[in-house]
C-alpha positions in Angstrom: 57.4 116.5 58.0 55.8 119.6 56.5 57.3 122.8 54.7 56.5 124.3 58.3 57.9 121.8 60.0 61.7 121.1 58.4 64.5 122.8 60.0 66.1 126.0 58.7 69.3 124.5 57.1 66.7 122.7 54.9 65.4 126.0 53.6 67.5 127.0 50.8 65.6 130.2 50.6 68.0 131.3 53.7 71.6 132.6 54.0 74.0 130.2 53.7 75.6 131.0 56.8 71.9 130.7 58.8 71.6 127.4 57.6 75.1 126.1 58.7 74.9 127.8 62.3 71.1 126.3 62.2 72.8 122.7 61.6 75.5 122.8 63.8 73.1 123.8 67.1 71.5 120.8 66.1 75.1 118.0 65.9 76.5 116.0 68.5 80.1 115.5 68.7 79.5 112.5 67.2 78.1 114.3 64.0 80.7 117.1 63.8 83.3 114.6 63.9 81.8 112.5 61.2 82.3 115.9 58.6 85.6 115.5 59.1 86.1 112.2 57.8 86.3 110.7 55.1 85.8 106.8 53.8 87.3 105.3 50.4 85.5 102.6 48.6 87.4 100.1 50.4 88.1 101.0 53.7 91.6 99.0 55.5 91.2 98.6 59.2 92.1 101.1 61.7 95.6 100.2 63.0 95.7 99.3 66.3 92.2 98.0 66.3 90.8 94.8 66.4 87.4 95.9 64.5 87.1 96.2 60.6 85.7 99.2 60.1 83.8 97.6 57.0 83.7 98.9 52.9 81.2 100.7 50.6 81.5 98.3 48.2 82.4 94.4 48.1 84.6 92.7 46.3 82.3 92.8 43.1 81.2 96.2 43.2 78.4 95.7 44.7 76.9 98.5 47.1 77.2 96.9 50.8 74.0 98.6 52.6 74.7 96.9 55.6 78.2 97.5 56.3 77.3 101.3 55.1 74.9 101.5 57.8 76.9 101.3 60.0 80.4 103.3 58.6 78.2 106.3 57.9 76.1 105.9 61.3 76.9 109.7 61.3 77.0 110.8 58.3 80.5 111.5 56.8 82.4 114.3 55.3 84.0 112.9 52.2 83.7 110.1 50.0 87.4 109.1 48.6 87.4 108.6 44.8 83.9 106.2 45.3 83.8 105.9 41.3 87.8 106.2 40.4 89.3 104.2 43.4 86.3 101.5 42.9 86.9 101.0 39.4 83.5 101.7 38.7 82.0 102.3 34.6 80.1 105.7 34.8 76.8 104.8 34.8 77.6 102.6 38.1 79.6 104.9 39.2 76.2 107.4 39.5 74.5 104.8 40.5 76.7 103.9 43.5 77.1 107.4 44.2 73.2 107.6 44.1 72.6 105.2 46.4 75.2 106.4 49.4 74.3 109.4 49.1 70.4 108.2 49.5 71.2 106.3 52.8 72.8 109.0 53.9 69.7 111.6 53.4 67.1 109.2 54.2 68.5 106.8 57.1 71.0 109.2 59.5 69.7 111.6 62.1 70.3 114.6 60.3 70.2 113.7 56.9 73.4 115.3 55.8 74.8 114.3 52.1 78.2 113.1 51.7 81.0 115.3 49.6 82.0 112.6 46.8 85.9 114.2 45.7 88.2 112.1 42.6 91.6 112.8 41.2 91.4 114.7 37.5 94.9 115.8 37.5 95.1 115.0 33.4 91.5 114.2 33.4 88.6 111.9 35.3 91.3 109.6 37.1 88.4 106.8 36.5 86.9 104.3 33.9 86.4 105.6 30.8 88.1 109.2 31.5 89.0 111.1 28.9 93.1 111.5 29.6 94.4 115.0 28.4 98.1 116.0 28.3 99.9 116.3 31.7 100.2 119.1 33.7 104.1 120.4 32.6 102.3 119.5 29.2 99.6 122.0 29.8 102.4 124.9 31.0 104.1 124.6 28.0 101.0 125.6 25.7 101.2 128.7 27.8 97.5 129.6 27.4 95.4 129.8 30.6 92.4 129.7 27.7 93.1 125.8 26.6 93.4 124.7 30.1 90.2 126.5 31.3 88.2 124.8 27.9 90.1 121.4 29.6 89.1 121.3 32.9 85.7 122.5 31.7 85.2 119.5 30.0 86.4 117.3 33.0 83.8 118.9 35.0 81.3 117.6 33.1 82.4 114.6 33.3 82.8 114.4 36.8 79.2 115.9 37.5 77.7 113.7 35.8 78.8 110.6 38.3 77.7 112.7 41.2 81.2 113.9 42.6 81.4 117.4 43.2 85.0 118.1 44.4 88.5 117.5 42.8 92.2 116.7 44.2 93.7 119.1 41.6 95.6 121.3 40.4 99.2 121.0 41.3 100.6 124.8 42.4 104.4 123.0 43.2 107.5 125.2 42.0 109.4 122.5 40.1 113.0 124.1 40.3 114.7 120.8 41.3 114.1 118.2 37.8 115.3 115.0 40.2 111.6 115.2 41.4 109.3 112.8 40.6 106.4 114.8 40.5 108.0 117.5 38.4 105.8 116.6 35.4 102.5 117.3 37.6 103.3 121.1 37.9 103.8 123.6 35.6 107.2 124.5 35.9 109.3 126.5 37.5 108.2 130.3 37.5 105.4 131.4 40.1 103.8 133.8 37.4 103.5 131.2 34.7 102.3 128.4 37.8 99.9 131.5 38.7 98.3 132.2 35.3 97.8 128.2 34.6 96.2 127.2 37.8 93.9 129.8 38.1 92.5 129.3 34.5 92.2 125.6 36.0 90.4 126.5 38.6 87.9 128.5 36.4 87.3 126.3 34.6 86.5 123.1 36.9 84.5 125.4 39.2 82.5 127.3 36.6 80.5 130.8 37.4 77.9 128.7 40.0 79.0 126.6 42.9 76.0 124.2 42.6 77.6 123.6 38.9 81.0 123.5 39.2 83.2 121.2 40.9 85.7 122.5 43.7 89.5 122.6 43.0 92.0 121.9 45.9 95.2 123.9 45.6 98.4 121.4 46.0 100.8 121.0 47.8 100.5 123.8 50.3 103.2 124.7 50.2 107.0 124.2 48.9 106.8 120.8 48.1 108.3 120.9 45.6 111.9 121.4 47.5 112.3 118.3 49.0 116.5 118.0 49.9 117.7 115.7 47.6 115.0 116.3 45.3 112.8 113.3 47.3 109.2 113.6 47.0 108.1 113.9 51.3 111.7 114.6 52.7 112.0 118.1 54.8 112.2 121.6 53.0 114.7 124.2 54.4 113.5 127.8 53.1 113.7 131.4 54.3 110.4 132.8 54.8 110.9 135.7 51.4 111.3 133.1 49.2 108.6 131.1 50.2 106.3 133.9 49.8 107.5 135.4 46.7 107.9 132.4 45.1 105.9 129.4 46.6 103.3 131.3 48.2 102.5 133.4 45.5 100.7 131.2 42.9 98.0 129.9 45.7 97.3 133.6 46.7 96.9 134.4 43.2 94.5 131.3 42.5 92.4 132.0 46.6 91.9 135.9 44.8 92.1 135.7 40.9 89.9 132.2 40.8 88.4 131.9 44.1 89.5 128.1 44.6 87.7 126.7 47.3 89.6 124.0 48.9 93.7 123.6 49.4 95.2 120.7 50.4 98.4 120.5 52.7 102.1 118.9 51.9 103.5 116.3 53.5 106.8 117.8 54.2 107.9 119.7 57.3 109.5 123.4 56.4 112.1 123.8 58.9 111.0 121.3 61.3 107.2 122.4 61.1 105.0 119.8 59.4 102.4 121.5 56.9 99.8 119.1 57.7 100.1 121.0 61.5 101.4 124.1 60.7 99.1 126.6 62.1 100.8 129.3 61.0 100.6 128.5 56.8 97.0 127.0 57.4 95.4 129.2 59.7 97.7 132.6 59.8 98.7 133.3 56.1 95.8 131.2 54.5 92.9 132.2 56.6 94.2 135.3 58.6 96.1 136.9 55.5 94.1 136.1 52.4 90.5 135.7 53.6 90.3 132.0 52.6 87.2 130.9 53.6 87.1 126.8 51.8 88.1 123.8 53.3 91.8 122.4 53.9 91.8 118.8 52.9 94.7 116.5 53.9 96.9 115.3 50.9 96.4 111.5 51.7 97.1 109.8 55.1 99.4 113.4 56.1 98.0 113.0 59.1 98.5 109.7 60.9 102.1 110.7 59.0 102.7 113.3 61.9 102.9 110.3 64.0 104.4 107.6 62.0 106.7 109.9 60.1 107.4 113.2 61.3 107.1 111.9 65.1 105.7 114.8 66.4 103.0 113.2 67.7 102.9 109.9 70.2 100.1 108.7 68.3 97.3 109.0 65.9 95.1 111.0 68.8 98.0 113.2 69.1 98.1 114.0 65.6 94.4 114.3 64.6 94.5 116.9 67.8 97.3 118.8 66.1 96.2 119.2 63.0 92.6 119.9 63.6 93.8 123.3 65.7 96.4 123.8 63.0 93.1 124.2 60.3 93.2 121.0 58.8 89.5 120.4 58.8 89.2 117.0 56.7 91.3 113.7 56.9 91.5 112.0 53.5 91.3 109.4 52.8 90.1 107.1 55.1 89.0 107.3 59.0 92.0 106.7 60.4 92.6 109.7 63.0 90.3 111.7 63.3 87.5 109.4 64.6 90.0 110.0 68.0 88.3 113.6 68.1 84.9 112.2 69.7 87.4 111.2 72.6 89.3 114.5 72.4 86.7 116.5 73.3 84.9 114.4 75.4 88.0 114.1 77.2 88.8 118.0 76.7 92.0 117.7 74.8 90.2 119.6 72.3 87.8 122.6 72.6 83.8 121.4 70.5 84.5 124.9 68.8 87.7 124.2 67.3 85.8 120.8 66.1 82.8 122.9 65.4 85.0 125.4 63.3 86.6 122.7 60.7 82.5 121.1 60.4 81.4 124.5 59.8 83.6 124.8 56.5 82.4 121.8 55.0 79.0 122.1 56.0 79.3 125.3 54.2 80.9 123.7 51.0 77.9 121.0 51.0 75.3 124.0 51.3 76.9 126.4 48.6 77.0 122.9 46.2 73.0 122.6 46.5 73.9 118.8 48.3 70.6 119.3 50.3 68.7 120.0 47.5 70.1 118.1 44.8 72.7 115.3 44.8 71.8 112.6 42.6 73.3 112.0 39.1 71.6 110.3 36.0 73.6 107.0 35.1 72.2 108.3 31.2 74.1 111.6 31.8 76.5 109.7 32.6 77.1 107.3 29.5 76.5 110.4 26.9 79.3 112.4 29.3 82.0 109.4 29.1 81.0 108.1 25.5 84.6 106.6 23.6 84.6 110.1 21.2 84.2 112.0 24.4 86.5 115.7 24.3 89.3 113.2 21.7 89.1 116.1 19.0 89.9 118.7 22.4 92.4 116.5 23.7 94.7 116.1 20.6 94.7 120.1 20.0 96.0 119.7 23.7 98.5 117.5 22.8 99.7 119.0 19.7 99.6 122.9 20.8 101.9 121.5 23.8 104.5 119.7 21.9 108.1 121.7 22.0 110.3 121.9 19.0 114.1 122.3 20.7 116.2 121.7 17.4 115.3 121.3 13.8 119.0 121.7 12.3 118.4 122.0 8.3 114.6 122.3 8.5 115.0 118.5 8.7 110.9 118.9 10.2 108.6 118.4 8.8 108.3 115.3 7.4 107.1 114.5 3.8 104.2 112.1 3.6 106.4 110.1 0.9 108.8 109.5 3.3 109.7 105.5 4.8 110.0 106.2 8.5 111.8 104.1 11.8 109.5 104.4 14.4 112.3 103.2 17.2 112.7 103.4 20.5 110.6 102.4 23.7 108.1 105.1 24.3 107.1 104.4 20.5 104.1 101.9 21.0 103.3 101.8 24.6 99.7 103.5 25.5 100.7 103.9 29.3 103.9 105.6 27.9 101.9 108.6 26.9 100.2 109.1 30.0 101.5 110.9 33.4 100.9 109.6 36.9 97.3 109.9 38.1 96.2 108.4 34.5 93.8 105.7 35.2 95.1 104.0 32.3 98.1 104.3 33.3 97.6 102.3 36.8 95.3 100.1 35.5 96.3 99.1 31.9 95.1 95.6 32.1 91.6 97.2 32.8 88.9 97.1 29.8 88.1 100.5 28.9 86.4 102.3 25.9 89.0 105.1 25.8 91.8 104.0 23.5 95.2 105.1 23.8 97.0 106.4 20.6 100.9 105.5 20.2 103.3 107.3 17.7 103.7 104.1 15.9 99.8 104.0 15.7 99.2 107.2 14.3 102.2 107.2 11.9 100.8 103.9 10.8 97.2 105.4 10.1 99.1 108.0 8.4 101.7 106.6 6.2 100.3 103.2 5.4 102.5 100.1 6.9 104.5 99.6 4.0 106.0 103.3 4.2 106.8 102.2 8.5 108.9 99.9 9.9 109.3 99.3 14.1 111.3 98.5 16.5 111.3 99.1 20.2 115.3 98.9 20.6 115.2 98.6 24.4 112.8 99.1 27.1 112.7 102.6 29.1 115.0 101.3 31.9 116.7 98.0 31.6 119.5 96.8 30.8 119.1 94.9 27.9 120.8 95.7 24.5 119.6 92.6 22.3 116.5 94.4 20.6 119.4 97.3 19.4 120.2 95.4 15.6 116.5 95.6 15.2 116.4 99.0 15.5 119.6 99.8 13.7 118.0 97.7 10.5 115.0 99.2 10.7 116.5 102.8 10.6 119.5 102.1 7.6 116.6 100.9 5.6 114.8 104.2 6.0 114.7 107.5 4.9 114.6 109.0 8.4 114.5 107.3 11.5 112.1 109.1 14.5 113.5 107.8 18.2 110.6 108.0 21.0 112.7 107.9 24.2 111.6 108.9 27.6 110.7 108.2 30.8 107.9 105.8 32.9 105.7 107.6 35.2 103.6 106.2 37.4 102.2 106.6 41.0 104.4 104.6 43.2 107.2 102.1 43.5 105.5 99.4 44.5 103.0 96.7 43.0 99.6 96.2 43.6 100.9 93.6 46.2 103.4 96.2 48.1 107.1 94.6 46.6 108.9 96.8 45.4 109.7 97.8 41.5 112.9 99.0 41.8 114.7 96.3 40.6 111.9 95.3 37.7 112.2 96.3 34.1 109.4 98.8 33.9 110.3 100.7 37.3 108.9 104.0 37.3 111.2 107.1 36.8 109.1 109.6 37.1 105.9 110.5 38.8 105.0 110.2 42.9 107.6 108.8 44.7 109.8 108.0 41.7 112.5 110.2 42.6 116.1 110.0 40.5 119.7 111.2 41.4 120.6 112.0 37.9 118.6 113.3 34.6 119.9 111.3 32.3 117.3 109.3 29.7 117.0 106.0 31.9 118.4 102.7 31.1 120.2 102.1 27.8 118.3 104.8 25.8 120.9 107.3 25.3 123.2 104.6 24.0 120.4 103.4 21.3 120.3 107.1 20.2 123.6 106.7 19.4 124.0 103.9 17.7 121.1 105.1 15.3 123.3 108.4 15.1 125.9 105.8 14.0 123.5 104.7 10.6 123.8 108.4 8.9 120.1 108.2 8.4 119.0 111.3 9.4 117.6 111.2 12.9 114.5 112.8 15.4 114.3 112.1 18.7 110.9 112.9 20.5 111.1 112.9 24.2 107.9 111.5 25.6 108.5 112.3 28.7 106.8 114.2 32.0 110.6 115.6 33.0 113.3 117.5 30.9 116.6 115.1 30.7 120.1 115.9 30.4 120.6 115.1 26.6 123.7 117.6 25.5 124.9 114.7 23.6 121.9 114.5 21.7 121.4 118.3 20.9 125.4 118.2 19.8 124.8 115.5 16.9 120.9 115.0 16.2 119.3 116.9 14.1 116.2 117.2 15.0 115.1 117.1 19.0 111.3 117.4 20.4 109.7 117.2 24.0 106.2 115.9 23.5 106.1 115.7 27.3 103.0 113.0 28.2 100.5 113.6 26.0 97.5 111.6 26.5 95.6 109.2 25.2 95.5 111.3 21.7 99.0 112.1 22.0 100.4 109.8 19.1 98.2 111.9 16.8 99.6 115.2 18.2 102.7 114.4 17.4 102.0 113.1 13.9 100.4 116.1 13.3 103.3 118.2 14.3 106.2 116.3 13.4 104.6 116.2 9.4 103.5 119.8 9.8 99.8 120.0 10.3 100.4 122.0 13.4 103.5 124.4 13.4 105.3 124.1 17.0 104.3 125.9 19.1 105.1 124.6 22.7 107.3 126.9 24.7 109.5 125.2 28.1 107.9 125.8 31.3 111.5 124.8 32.5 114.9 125.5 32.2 116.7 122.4 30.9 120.2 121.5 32.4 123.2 120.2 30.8 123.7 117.5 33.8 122.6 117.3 36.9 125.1 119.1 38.6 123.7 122.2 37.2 121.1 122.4 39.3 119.7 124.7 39.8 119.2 125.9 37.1 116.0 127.7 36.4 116.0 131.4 35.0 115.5 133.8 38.0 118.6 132.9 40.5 120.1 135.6 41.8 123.1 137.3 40.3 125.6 135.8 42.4 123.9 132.2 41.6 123.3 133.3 38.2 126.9 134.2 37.3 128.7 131.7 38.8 130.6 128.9 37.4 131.7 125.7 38.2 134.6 124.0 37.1 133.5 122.4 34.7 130.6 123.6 33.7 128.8 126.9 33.5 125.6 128.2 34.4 123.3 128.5 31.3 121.3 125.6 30.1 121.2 123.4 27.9 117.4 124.8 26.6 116.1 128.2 28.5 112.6 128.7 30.2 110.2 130.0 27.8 112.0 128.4 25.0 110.6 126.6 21.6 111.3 126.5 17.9 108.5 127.2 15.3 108.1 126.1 12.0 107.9 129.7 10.8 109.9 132.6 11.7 108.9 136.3 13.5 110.2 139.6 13.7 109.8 142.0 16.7 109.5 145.5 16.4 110.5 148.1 19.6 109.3 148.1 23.0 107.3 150.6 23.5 106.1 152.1 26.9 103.0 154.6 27.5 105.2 156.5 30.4 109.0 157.3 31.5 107.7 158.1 34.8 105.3 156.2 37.1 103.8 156.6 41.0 104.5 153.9 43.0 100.7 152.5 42.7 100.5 152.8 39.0 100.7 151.4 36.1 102.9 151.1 32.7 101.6 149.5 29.4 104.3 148.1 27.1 103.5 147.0 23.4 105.8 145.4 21.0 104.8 144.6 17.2 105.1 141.2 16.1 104.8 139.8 12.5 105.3 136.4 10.7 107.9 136.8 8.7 107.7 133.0 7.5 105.8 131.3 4.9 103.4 129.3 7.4 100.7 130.0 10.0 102.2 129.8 13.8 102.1 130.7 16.9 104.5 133.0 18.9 104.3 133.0 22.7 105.1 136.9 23.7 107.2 137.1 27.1 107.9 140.3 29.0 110.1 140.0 32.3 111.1 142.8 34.7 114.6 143.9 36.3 115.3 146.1 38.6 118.0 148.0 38.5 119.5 148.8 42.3 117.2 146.8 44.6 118.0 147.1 48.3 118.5 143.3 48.8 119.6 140.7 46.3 116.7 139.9 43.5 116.3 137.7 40.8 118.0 138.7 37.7 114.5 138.9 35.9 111.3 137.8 36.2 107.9 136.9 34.1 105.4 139.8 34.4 103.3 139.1 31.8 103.0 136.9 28.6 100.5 136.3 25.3 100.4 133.8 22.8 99.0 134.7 19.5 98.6 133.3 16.1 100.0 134.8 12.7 99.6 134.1 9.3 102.2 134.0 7.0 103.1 138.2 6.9 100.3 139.0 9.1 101.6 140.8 12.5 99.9 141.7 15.6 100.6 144.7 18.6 100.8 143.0 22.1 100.0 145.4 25.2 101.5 144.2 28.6 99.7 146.6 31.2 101.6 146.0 34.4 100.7 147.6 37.7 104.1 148.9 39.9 102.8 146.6 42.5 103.3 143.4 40.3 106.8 144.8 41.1 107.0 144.6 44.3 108.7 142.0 46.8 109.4 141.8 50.8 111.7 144.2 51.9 113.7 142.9 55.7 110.5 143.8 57.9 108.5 141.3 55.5 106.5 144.0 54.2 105.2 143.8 50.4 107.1 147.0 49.1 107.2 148.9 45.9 111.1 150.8 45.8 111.4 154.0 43.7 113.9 152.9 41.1 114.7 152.4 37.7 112.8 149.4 36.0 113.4 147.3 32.4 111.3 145.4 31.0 112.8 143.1 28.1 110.4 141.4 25.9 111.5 138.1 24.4 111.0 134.5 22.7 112.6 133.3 26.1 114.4 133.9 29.3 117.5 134.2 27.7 116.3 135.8 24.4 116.0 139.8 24.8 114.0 140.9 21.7 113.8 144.2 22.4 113.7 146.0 25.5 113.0 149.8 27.4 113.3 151.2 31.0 111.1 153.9 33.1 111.1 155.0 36.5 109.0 154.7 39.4 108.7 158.1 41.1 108.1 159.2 44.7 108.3 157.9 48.2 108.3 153.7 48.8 104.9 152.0 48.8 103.4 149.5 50.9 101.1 147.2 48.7 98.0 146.9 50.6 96.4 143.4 51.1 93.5 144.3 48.9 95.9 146.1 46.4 97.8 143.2 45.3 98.0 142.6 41.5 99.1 139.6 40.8 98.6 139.7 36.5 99.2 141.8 34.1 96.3 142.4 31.6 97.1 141.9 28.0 95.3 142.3 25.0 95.9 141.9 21.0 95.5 144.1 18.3 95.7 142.9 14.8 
């Protein structure tokens, strides 16, 4: 065919738009249908039907050109984690990718390229990914600027095996700790989600969409409210909250960040399943906000509206439902969807509503450059993946998000010349210090050239093995007490003992044959699906603690851990108490480096940590009548506040100061606050301003995060943070649902934490009440730093 002869949407010289429209006069339903699905590496067989639908791959790896034939007859949407969910080394991996992506170019009607998508929640969910800290590790760095360098890095690496789309971030409020997933998220404020996930998204997308990699926003939306704290189970909300709060951190990364894809939960909010709720996927996300990406399903969401949910007879019935709801791609295998060919041909379903979902990802595979470039070098590859890949980056990760909670007579640092018990289970385990959707932590037994460093490894490395002695004590959730004397010996005989206790994340509770864990040893207490009914450090860890407590050797316990726990007993007699959260495969050098005092702490809690479960909730911006109340037994501040986290050094806070007394409705205040190191080492000090108002016409949080900045101080050196906020980053839904800014007196308290007021001032905002405009949403406040 010559340059004359090859169809518009082959010219990239056109409009995007031309191209698409040019390619969609051209598809059967056949061919629209096809961009809507998606095939794994391994593809199960279609329940209800007799036929195997075939796999990619054999058992070996090996690309099956035959059976791909005939899967991808025409064409295909997606290809589900090709290189992650196949277990395939890099350079295969690009191969592989390389060669479906040739067949389908070269041998389908229309030669349209696949979209290859993997997991990088922490990192490259695949061979040889590098593994950075997990996500409620991330928050509590509180600087958007390390995750963006993070996820630019993962880009890289996911370029270079040909995949251009991503299954992350996580956007999930995580205001009930029972959930599983909590330790994906980052935490429990919407402004502090907001600011993390857009930096995210900047950085795996990059400035050019035939560089970057596409994010999907997750879990849209709420899902993080499952009753009972159980990961899928039905969310009961009231339509304020769920935009003020829930809502809010997608809008902000759809605007701020322009994320191109979302992904839907798999919850129903008051009886609506997301995965066919028109009204979240095509009113508010498409109708309200402009969002013009694609809506992915989180994984088999859809036949779920049948098996699950029972809102549909069937699987035809539920691809129907969600297709018109604007859920244009069914991950991650052909499983529904392939019942739209029948749909319309039947005319259960209008072609244009088909045609509308193919359009969007036709669009995504034109704006990537697929039809002009889609292969990957397996050299690229190797140099991207190498066993030194982004280590030095991921241990500043690690140690930058490590969170000092108590240091009772400066017992941290450590001296170099001290003998140290490394105890407790989460001490020399390499899964321990990984999260769920960690490659390595699925697949430990797999070879891999990314090594995984423990505490008890990098202590080790450090002190020398005459100045450590181990034991494990217990595992993270049985039973058993007999390894306890071990531990007890090994901590009398030293000068300080340093307890690694936590919890085991991983993705599901059930083996790689489908029995279930529960009752095992090494059962999963956190992560997907592993949901808990207390908060408690699993198993017999709390009572190991104690009897170390019992030795008078003075005693740190590090939490490695993707949840905060209920450890009041802990923070009443040991000295010394550190959440190191999960993190990553350099993660026993971060918290060397901190706990001896390389690295000042300076991790701040992207949570609100309860006493005990019945707290909950707990997190900082209940309303005052929440807020305020007791219960019998217990009251309602916890155990460690949001935005909390010792140092090694100290700082002093000068007063707030505001540029105006008076403010219009639609404008805008700058506060600034002096802060200086007062201490005799370098440190960070995370800056946090939150808003109150004072008479709002309808119950409001207590306070809430506007604006924060960390910055680094030398001993005696001090800094001037400015906060500009905008009125409308003030404003909330009045009764008639309208986004409102109410004339009224306004604080805003600047602080080391949500229950630390530094220093504080008020002003007013003047005039009649304002109706934020769509396209006069702020969302941040813009800070800067002046030394």
């Amino acid at each position: 065919m010559t340059a004359e002869d090859a169809p518009e949407y082959r010219d990239a010289s056109l409009p995007v738009d031309r191209r698409v429209d040019d390619l969609i006069d051209r598809m059967t339903v056949e061919e629209l249908v096809a961009q809507l699905l998606s095939v794994p590496a391994y593809q199960l067989v279609i329940e209800g039907d007799d036929e195997d639908v075939g796999q990619l791959l054999t058992e070996d790896g090996e690309f099956d050109r035959e059976a791909a034939t005939d899967i991808l007859e025409h064409g295909i949407g997606h290809l589900t984690r090709l290189a992650g969910g196949g277990g395939l080394e890099p350079e295969r991996a690009a191969e592989i990718t390389d060669e479906v992506q040739n067949l389908l170019v070269e041998e389908t009607r229309l030669g349209i390229p696949a979209v290859p998508h993997e997991e990088c929640l922490s990192g490259y969910m695949g061979p040889d990914g590098t593994t950075f800290p997990q996500g409620i590790g991330l928050a509590s760095t509180w600087d958007p600027d390390l995750v963006e360098g993070m996820t630019t890095r993962i880009r890289d690496q996911l370029l270079s095996i040909g995949s251009v789309h991503a299954l992350s971030p996580v956007l999930d409020i995580a205001r009930d700790l029972r959930w599983g997933r909590t330790e994906e998220t980052f935490g429990e404020d919407p402004y502090l989600v907001a600011q993390m996930a857009s930096a995210y998204v900047r950085g795996l997308q990059g400035s050019d969409p035939t560089e970057g990699i596409s994010a999907t926003l997750k879990h849209f939306v709420g899902h993080g409210l499952g009753e009972g704290g159980k990961n899928r189970s039905s969310v009961q909300i009231g339509e304020r909250e769920l935009r003020e709060v829930h809502l809010f951190p997608f809008e902000a990364a759809i605007h701020e960040a322009n994320a191109e894809s979302v992904m839907n939960a798999y919850h129903d909010i008051d009886g609506v399943p997301c995965a066919a709720d028109e009204s979240l996927l095509t009113d508010v996300l498409r109708g309200e906000w402009d969002f013009e990406g694609t809506v992915v399903s989180d994984y088999f969401s859809v036949r779920f509206l049948h098996e699950e949910h029972g809102v549909a007879r069937d699987r035809y019935e539920a691809a129907i439902q969600a297709v018109e709801a604007g859920l244009d791609v069914e991950l991650p295998q052909i499983e529904a969807y392939d019942h739209l060919v029948e749909a319309v041909e039947s005319g259960d379903i209008a072609r244009e509503t088909v045609e509308t979902s193919a359009r969007r990802v036709l669009r995504q595979k034109v704006e990537k450059g697929l039809f002009e470039e889609y292969g990957s070098d397996p050299e690229d590859a190797a140099e991207a993946f190498g066993p030194d890949a982004h280590r030095e980056y991921a241990r500043d990760l690690a140690r930058e998000s490590i969170t000092l909670l108590k240091n009772e007579d400066e017992l941290l640092p450590l001296d170099d010349d001290t003998s140290v018990a490394v105890v407790g289970p989460k001490a020399d385990t390499p899964e321990g210090q990984l999260g769920d959707y960690a490659y390595a932590a699925h697949y430990p037994e797999k070879e891999s050239n990314r090594h995984v460093v423990t505490p008890l490894e990098a202590f080790q490395s450090r002190l020398g093995d005459e100045q450590v002695t181990y034991a494990a004590g217990c595992t993270t959730t049985g039973p058993e007490t007999d390894g306890f004397e071990s531990a007890v010996d090994a901590t009398a005989t030293s000068d300080v003992a340093v307890a690694f206790v936590g919890s085991r994340s991983a993705i599901a509770l059930s083996d790689a044959e489908g029995e279930d864990r529960r009752d095992r040893p090494d059962v999963p207490t956190s992560g997907e699906g592993a949901d808990v009914t207390d908060l408690e450090l699993p198993g017999v860890q709390q009572e190991l603690v104690e009897r170390l407590h019992e030795t008078d050797t003075p005693l740190v316990v590090v939490q490695v851990s993707g949840k905060p726990h209920s450890i009041e007993w802990i923070d009443q007699h040991v000295p010394a108490v550190v959440h190191a959260w999960l993190p990553g495969e350099e993660g026993g050098h971060g918290i060397a480096d901190v706990l001896f005092g390389d690295h000042s702490p300076s991790g701040r809690l992207p949570v609100s940590v309860a006493k005990n479960v019945g707290q909950l909730p707990v997190y900082y911006g209940r309303k005052p009548n929440s807020r305020n109340e007791r219960h019998v037994y217990a009251d309602s501040d916890p155990l460690y506040p949001f935005g909390y986290g010792l140092s090694y050094t100290e700082f002093e806070y000068g007063d707030l100061s505001l540029s105006d007394d008076e403010v219009h409705p639609a404008g805008t205040v700058t506060a600034s606050v002096t802060v200086e190191n007062t201490g005799s080492v370098a440190g960070h000090e995370v800056v946090q301003c939150y808003a109150h108002q004072a008479w709002p016409s309808q119950a409001r949080p207590v306070q809430e995060l506007v604006g924060f900045e960390r910055v680094h101080l030398d001993p005696g050196e001090s800094a001037t943070v400015y906060f500009e906020i905008a009125t409308a980053q003030l404003a909330f839904h009045d009764r008639d649902m309208d986004l409102v800014v109410e004339p009224d007196e306004y604080e805003l308290r600047i602080g080391r934490s949500a229950a630390t007021t530094e220093t504080a001032d008020s002003f007013e905002v003047v005039g009649d009440r304002y109706e934020v405009p769509r396209s006069g949403r702020v969302y941040f406040a813009e800070t800067r730093v002046e030394n």
